[in-house]
N, C-alpha and C positions, 0 to 999 in steps of 0.2 A: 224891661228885663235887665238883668244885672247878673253879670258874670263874675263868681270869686273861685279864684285857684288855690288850695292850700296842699301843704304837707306834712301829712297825720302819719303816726303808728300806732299799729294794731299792737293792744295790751295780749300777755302771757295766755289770756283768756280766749282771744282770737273775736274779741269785739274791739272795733272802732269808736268811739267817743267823738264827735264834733261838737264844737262849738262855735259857731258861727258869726260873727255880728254881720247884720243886715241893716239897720239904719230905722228900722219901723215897730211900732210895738200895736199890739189887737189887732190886724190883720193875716187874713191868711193867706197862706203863699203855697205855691206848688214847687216843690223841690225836685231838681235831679240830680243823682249822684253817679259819678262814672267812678267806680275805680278799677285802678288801673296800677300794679307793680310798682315799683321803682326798682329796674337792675343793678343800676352804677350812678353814684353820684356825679356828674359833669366835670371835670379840670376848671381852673382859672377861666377858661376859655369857649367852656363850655361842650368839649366833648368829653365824648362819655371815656372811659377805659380803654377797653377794647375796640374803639372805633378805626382806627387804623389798621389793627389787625386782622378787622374783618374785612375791611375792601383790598389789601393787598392782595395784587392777582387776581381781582373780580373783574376785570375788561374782558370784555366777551367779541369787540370789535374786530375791524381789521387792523392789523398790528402796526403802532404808533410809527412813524418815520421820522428824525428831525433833519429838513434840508441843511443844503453849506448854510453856512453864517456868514461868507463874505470876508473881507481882510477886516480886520482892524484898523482904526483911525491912529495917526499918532497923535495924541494928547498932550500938551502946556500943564507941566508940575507946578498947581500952584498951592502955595503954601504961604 
């Protein structure tokens, strides 16, 4: 079994057109096709747009605490 991911757009017409290269010819193959949306292109980085905006404020926990942090070291400026 062999897995290929692409990304198509649907024509004015509202048909999809694929074309696939598979690696094999006179054989037959059972195809399956999921599709599935595309909302938001990713960033650099891979999230979507709106990804941020939507978990800000989603903690449903018990509410975060940060303990003391302790003195600070004194540190040698090196340069």
């Amino acid at each position: 079994m062999q897995t290929i991911k692409i990304r198509s757009r649907v024509g004015d017409d509202g048909i999809l057109n694929l074309q696939v290269p598979v690696g094999t010819k006179n054989q037959k193959l059972d195809v399956l096709i999921v599709v599935q949306p595309v909302t938001d292109d990713p960033d650099e980085n891979g999230w979507s747009p709106d990804f941020f905006g939507a978990i800000v404020g989603g903690w449903q926990g018990n509410k975060l605490i940060r303990p003391p942090q302790g003195e600070f070291e004194n540190r040698q400026d090196f340069q």
